[in-house]
DRENDRENSE-555084 format. One record per residue: y, x, z of N, C-alpha, C in turn; residue in three letters. Coordinates in steps of 0.1 Angstrom, whole numbers, padded with zeros to 4 digits, always signed. Layout:
% DRENDRENSE-555084
YXZYXZYXZALA...
//
This chain:
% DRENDRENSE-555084
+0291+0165-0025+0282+0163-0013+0280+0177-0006UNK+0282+0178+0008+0280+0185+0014+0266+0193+0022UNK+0266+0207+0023+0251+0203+0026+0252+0201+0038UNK+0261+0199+0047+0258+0197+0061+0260+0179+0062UNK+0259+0172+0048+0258+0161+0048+0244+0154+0045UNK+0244+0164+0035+0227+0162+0028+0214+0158+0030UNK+0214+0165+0049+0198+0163+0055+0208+0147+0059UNK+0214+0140+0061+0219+0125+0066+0215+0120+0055UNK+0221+0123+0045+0218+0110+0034+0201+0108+0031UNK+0191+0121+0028+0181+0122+0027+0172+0114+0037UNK+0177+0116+0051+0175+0112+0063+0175+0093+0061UNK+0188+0089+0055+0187+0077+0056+0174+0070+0040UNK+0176+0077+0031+0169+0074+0023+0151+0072+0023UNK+0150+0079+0030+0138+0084+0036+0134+0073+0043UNK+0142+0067+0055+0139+0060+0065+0137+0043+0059UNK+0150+0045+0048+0147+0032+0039+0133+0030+0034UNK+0130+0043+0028+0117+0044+0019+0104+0036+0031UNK+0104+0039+0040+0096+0041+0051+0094+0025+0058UNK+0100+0022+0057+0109+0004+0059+0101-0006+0048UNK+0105-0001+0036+0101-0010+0022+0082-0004+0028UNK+0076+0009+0026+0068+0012+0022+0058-0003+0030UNK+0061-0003+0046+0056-0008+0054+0050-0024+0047UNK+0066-0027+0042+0063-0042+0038+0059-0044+0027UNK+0059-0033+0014+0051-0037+0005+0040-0034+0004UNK+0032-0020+0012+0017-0021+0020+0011-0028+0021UNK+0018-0035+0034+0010-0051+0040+0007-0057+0029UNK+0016-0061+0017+0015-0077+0009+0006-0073+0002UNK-0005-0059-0001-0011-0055-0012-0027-0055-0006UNK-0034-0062-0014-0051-0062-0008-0055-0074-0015UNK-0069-0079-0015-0078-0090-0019-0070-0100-0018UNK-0061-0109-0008-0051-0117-0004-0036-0118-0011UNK-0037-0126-0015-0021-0118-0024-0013-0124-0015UNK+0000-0119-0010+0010-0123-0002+0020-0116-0005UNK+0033-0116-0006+0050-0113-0008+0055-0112+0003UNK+0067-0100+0004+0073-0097+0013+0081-0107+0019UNK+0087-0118+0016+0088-0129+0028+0080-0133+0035UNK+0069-0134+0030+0052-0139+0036+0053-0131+0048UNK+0050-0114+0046+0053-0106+0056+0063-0107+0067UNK+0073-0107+0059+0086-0105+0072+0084-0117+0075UNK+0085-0131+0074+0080-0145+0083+0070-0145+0088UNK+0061-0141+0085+0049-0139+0101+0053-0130+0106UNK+0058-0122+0109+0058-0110+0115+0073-0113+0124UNK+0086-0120+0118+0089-0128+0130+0090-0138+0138UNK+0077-0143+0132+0075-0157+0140+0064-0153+0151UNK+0054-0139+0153+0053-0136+0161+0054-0130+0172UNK+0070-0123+0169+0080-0120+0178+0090-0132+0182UNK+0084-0141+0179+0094-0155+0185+0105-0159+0177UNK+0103-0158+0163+0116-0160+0158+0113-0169+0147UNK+0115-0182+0148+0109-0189+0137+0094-0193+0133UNK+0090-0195+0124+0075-0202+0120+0069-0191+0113UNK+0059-0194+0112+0053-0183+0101+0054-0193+0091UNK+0055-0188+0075+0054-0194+0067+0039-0198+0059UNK+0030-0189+0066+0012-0186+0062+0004-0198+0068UNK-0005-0198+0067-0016-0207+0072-0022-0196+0079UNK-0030-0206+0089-0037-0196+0098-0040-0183+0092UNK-0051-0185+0082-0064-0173+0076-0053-0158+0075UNK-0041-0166+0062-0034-0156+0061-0023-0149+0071UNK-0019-0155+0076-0013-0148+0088-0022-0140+0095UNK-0035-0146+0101-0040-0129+0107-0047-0118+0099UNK-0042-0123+0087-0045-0109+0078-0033-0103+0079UNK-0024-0106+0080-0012-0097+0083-0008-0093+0094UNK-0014-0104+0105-0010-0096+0119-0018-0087+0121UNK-0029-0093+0121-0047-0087+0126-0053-0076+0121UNK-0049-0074+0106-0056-0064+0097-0044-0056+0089UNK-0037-0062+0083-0030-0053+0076-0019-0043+0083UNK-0010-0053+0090+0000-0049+0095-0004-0036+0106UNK-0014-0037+0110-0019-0029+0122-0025-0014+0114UNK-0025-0016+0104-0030-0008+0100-0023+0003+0090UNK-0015-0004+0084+0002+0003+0079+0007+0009+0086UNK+0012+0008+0104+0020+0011+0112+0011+0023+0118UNK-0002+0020+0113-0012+0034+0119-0008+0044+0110UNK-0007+0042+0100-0008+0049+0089+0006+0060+0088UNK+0016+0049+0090+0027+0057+0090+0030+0061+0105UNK+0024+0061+0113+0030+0069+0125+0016+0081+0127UNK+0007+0085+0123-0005+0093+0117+0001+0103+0109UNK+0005+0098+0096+0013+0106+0088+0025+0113+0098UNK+0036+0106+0104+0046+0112+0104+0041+0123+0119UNK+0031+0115+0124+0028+0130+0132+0026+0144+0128UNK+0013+0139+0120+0008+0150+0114+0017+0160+0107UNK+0025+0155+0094+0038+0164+0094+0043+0170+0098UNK+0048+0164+0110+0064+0170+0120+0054+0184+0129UNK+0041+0180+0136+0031+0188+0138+0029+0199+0129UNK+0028+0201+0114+0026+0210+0103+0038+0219+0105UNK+0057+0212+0105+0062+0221+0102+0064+0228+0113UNK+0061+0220+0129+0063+0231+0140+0053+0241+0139UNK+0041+0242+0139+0036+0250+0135+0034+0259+0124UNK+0037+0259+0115+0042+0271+0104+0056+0278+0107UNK+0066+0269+0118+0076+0277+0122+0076+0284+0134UNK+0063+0282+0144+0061+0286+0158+0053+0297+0153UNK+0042+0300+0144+0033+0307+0140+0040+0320+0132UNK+0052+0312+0125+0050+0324+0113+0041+0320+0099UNK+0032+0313+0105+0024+0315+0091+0028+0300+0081UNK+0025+0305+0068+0029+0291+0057+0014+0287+0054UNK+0004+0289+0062-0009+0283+0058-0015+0274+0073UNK-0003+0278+0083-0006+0270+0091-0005+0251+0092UNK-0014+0244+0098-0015+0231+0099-0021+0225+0113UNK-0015+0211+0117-0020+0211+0131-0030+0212+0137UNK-0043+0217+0130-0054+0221+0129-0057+0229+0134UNK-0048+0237+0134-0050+0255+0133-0054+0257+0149UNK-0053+0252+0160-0058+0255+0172-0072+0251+0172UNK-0079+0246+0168-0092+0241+0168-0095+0226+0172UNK-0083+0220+0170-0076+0207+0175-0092+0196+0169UNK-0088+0200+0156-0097+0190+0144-0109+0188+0146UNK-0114+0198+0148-0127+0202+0152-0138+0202+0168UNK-0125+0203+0176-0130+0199+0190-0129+0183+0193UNK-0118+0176+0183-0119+0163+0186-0132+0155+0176UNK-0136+0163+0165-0147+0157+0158-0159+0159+0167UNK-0162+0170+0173-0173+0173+0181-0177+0164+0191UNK-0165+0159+0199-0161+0151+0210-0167+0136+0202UNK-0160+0133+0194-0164+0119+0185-0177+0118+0181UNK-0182+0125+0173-0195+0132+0169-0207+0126+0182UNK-0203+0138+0194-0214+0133+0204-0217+0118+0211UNK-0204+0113+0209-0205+0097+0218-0212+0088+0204UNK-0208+0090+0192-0216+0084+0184-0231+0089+0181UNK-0230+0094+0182-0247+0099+0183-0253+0102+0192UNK-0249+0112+0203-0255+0109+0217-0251+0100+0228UNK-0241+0090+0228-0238+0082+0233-0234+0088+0250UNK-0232+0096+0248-0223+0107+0264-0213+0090+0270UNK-0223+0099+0285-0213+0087+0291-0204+0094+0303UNK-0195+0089+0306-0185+0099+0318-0182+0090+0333UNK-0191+0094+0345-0194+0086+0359-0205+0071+0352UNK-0215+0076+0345-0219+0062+0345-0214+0053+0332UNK-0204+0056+0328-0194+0048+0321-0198+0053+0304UNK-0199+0040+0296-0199+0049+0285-0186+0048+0273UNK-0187+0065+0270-0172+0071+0261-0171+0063+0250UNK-0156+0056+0245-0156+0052+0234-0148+0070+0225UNK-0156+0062+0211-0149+0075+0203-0138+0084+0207UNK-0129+0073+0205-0108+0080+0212-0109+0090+0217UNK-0114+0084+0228-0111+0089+0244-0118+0102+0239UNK-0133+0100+0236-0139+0115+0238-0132+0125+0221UNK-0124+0121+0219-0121+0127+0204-0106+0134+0210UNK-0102+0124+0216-0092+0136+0226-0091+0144+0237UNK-0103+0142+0242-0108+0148+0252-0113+0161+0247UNK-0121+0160+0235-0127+0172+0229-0114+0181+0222UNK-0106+0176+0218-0090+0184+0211-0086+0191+0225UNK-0080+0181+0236-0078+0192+0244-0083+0203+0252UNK-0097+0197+0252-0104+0211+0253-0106+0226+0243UNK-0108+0219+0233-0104+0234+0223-0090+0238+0223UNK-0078+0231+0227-0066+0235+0229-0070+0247+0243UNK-0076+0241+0256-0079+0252+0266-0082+0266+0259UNK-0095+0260+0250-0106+0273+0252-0094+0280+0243UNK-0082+0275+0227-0080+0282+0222-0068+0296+0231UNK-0063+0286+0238-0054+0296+0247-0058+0303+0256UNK-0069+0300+0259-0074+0306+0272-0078+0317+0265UNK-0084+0322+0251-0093+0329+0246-0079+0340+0236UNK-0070+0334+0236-0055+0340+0234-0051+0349+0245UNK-0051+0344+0253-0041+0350+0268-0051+0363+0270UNK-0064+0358+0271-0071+0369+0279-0070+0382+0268UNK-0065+0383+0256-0066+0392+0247-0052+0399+0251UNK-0040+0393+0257-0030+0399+0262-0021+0391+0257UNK-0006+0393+0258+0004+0387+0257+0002+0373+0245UNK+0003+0366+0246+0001+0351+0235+0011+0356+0225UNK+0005+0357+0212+0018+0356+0205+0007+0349+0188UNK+0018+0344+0180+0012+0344+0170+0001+0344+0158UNK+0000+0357+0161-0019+0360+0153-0024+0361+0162UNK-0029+0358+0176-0035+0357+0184-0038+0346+0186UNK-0027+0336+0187-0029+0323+0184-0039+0317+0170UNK-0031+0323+0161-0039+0318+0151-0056+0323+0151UNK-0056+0335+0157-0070+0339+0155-0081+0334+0164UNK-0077+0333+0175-0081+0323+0188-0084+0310+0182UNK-0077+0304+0175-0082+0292+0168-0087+0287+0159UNK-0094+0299+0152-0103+0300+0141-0114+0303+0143UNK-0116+0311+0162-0131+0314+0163-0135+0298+0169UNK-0124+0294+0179-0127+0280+0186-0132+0271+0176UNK-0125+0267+0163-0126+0259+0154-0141+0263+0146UNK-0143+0273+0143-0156+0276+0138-0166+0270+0153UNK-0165+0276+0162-0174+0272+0169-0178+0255+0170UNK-0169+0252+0173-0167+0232+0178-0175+0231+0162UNK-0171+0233+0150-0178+0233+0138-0194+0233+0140UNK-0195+0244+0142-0211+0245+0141-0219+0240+0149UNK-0210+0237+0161-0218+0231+0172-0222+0214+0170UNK-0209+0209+0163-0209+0196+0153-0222+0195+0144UNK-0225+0203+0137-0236+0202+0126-0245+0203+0130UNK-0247+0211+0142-0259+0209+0150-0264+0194+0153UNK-0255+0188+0162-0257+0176+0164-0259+0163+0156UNK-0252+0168+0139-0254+0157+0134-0268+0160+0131UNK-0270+0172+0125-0285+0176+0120-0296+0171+0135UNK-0295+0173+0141-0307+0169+0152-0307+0153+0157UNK-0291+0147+0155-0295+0133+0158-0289+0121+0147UNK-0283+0121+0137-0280+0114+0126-0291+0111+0120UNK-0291+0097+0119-0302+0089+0112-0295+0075+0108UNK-0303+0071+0095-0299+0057+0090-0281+0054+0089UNK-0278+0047+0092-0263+0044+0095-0250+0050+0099UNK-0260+0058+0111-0251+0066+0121-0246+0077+0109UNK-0252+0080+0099-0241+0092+0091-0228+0085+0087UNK-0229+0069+0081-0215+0070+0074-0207+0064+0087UNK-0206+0062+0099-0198+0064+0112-0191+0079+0115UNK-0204+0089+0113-0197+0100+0115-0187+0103+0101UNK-0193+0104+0089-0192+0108+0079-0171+0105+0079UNK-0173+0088+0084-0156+0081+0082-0151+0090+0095UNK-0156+0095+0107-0147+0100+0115-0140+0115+0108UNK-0154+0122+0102-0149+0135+0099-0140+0136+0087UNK-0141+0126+0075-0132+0126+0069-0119+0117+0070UNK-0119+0113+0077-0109+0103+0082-0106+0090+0077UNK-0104+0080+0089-0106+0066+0084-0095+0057+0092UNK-0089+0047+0084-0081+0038+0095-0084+0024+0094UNK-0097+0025+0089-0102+0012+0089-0102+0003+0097UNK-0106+0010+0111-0106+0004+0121-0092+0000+0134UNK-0082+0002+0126-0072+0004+0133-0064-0010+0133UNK-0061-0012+0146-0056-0025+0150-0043-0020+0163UNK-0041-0028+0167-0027-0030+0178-0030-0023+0187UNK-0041-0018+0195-0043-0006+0202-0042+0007+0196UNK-0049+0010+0182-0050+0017+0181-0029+0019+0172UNK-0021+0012+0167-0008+0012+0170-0004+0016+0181UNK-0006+0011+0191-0002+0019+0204-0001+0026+0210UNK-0013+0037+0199-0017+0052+0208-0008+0058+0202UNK-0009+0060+0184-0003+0066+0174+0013+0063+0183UNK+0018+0050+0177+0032+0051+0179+0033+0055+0190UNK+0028+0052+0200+0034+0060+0211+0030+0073+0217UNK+0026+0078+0204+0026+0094+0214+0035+0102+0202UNK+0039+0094+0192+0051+0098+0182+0063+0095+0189UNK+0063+0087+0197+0074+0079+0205+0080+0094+0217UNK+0073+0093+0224+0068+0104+0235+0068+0117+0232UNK+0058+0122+0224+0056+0134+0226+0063+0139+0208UNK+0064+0132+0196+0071+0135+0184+0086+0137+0187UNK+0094+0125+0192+0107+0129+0193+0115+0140+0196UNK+0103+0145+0208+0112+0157+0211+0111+0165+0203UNK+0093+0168+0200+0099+0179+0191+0102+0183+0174UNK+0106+0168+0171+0115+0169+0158+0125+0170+0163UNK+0138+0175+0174+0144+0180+0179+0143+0198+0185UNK+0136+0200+0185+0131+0215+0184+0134+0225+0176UNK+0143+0218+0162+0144+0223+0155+0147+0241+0158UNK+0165+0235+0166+0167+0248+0170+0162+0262+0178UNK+0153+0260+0184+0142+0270+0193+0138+0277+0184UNK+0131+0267+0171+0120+0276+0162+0129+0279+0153UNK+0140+0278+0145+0154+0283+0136+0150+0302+0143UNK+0155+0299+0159+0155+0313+0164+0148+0322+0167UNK+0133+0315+0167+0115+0323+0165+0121+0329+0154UNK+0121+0318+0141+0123+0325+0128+0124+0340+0122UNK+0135+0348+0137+0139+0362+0134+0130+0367+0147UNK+0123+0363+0151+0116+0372+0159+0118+0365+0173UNK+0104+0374+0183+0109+0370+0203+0120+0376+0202UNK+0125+0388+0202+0138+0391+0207+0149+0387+0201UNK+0148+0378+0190+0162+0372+0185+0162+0364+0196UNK+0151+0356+0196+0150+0342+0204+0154+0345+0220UNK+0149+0359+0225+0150+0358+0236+0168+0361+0240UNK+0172+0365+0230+0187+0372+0231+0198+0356+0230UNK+0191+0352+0221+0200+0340+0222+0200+0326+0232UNK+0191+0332+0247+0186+0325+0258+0177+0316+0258UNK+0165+0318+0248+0155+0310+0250+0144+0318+0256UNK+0136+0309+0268+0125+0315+0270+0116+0316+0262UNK+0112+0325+0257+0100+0331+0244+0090+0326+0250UNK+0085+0326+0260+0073+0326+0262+0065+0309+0268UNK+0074+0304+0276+0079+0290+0283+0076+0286+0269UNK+0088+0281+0260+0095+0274+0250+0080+0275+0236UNK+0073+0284+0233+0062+0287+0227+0050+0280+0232UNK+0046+0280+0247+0038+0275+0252+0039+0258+0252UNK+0051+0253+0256+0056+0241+0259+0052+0236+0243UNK+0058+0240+0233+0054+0236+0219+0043+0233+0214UNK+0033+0246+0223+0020+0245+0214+0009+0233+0220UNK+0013+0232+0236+0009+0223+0242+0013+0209+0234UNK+0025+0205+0231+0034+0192+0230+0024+0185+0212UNK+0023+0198+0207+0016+0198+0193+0005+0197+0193UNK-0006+0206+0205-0018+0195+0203-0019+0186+0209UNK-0011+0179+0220-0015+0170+0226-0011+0155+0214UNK-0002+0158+0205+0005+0148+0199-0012+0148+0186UNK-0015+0158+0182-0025+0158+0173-0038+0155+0181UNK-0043+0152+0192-0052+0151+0197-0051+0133+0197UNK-0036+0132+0205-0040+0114+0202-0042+0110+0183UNK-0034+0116+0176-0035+0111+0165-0052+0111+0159UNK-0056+0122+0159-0068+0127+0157-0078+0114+0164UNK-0071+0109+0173-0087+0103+0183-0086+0086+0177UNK-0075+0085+0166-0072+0073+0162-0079+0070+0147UNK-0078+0079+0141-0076+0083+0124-0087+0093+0120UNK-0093+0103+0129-0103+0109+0127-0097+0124+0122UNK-0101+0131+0114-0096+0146+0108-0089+0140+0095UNK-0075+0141+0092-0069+0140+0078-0062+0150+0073UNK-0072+0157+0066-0060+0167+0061-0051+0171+0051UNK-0046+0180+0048-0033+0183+0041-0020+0174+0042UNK-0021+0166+0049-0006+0158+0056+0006+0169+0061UNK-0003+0177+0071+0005+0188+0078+0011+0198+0069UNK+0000+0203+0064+0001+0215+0058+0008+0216+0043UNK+0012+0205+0035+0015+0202+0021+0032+0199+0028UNK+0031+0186+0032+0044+0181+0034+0058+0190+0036UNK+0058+0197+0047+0070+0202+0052+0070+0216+0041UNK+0061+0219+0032+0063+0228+0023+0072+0224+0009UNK+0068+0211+0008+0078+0202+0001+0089+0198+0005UNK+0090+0193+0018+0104+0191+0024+0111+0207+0024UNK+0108+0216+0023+0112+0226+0025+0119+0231+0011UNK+0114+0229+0003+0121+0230-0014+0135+0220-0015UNK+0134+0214-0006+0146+0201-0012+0159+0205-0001UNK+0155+0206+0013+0168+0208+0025+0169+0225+0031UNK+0156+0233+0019+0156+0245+0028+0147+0249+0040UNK+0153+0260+0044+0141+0265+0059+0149+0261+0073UNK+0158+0254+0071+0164+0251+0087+0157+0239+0090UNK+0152+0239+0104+0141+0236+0112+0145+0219+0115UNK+0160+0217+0118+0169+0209+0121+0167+0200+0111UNK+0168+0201+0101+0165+0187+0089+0147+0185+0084UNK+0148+0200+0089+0132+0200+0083+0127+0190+0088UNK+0127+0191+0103+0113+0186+0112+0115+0172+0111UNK+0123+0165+0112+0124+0148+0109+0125+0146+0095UNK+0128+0150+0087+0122+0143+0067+0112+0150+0072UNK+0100+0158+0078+0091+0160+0070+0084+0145+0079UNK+0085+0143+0091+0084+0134+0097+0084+0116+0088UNK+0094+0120+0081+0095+0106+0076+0085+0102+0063UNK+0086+0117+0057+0078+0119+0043+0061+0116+0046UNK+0057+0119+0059+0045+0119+0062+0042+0107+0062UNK+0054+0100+0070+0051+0083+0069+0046+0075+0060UNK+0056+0078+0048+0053+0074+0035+0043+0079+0027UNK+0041+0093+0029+0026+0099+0021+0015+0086+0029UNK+0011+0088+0040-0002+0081+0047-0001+0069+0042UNK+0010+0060+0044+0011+0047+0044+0003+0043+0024UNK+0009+0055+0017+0007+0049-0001-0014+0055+0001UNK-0011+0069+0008-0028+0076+0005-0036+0064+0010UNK-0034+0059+0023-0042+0045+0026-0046+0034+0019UNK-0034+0032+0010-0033+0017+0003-0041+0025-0006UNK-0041+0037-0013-0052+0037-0021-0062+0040-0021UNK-0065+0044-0010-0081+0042-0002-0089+0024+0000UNK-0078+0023+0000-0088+0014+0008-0088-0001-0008UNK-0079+0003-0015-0079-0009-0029-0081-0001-0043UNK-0084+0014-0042-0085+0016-0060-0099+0011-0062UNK-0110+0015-0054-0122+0009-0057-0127-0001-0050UNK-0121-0011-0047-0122-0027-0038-0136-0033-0044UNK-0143-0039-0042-0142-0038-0025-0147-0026-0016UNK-0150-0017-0022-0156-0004-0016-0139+0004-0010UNK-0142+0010+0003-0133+0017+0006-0133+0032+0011UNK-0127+0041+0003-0126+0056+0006-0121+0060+0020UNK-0124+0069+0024-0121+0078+0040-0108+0085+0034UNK-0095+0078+0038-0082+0084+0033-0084+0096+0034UNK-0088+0103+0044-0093+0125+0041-0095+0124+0028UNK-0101+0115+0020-0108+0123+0003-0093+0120-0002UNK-0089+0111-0001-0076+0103-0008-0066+0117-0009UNK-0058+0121+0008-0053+0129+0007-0052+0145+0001UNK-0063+0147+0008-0069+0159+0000-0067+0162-0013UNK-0075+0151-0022-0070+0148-0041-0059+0148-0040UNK-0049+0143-0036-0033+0145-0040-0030+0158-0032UNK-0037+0162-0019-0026+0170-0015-0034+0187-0022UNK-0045+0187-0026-0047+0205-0032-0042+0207-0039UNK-0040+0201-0055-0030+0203-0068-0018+0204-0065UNK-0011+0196-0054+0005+0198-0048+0006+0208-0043UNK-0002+0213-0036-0005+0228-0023+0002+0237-0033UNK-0012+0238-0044-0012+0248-0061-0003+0249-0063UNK+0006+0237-0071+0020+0236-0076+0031+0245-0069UNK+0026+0238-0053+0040+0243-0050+0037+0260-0043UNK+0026+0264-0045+0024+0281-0044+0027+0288-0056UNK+0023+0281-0066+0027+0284-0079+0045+0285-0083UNK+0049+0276-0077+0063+0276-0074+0073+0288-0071UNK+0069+0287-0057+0074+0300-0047+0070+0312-0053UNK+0061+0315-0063+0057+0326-0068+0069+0328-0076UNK+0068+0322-0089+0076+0321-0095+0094+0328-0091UNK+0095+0317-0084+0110+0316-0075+0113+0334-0068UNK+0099+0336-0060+0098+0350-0059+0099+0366-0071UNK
//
């Protein structure tokens, strides 16, 4: 086996994995149903045949489950492909799509429509909207608060988005502290640690399509950030604009984490664990990286959900705790690792 064959085969195995995960997802919950069950409703609502379900259960698979798998895995594989451009645009191995103050301006944003009920011309904000609204605003303030320091580069970046993210933070706990009461905490509680409870065929259509849109390219990016890797003036020598090609990234990365975020809420360690692990298996080239880590995310979210939402049935966990438990001890491991290796 060759290694310039190796990111293909992984590539296809991966995508297999990602295929099955979907359909044995679905069939798993209070409802017992089998992957024919699945794939027969699922093309008999694309016009291909009957469902083989009765009513009830069929829209548990169109209605509830199915919608919620596809969130899962297109969440995940954002968040990943997001993780590894960023630890290879940054430089840093502690970086995650977070790191602009992304997570934090979109909880603030969510935060205020749920408890102060903010309305925009009259109109009032649902969560999403103001959860991405609030990300791309800390994406402004983070760059804006970069640039004015002088040339944008890296630790400027990252440090710009550490005061933004503390701020949107504190500004958050303010609000819960002055207006949370009764109920309204475990609304917030599921936004801040993250939930896909509520995820149906819209909220599929934000996810997949801003993976659709704004993911593809840049799991194609590989090569740009390969040439960061040695520095601006490798990059700039080998005709990439440094400064264009950096910006264009960081924009393309929060905007892709802002929709995700305004679907799923804050989930962390997807970004930041995954492409550290894809990275032990195909290496540091950006090219194989960025789509398996993409695909791995898929599959992490899609299993962390299923066990959110059925180890303690009927009660259901905020996948953020789910992830988190599997992903700090993996973090360890695999620092523990690299040490080693070092």
């Amino acid at each position: 086996m060759t290694a310039r064959a190796r990111p293909w085969i992984w590539g296809a195995a991966l995508g297999a994995a990602l295929l099955l995960s979907i359909a044995v997802a679905t069939t798993i919950g209070p409802a017992p149903l089998s992957i024919p069950d699945v794939v027969g409703s699922v093309l008999a609502h694309l016009g291909i045949g009957q469902s083989p379900l009765d009513a009830l259960h069929d829209g548990i698979v169109w209605q509830l489950r199915l919608p919620r798998v596809l969130t899962a895995a297109a969440v995940g594989a954002g968040l990943a492909l997001v993780g590894g451009v960023m630890q290879a645009l940054t430089r840093n191995q502690l970086a995650d799509p977070y790191l602009l103050g992304l997570s934090s301006g979109a909880s603030l944003g969510a935060v205020c429509v749920l408890l102060l009920g903010l309305t925009l011309f009259g109109l009032p904000l649902l969560p999403p909207v103001a959860a991405f609204g609030g990300a791309i605003l800390a994406l402004l303030a983070t760059l804006g608060l970069a640039s004015s320091l002088g040339r944008i580069t890296p630790t400027r970046t990252v440090l710009a988005g550490v005061a933004v993210s503390s701020l949107a933070a504190a500004i958050t706990s303010f609000v819960i502290f002055w207006a949370a009461s009764g109920d309204s905490y475990r609304d917030v509680l599921n936004w801040l640690l993250g939930s896909l409870a509520g995820a149906r065929w819209p909220q599929v259509a934000i996810a997949l399509g801003a993976v659709i849109v704004i993911g593809v390219p840049l799991a194609f990016s590989g090569r740009a950030l390969d040439a960061f890797a040695f520095g601006d003036t490798t990059a700039a020598s080998l005709g990439f604009s440094v400064s264009r090609v950096r910006w264009g990234l960081l924009v393309a990365s929060a905007l892709l984490t802002g929709a995700l975020v305004s679907v799923s809420g804050s989930i962390g360690f997807v970004g930041l664990v995954l492409p550290h692990a894809v990275r032990l298996v195909v290496g540091p080239g950006n090219r194989a990286l960025l789509p398996l880590s993409a695909l791995v995310g898929g599959v992490f979210l899609i299993w962390a959900d299923t066990l959110a939402r059925t180890v303690f049935d009927p009660r259901e966990l905020p996948v953020g705790i789910v992830t988190a438990l599997l992903g700090a001890p993996v973090f360890a491991l695999l620092l523990a690792r690299r040490r080693s290796e070092a």
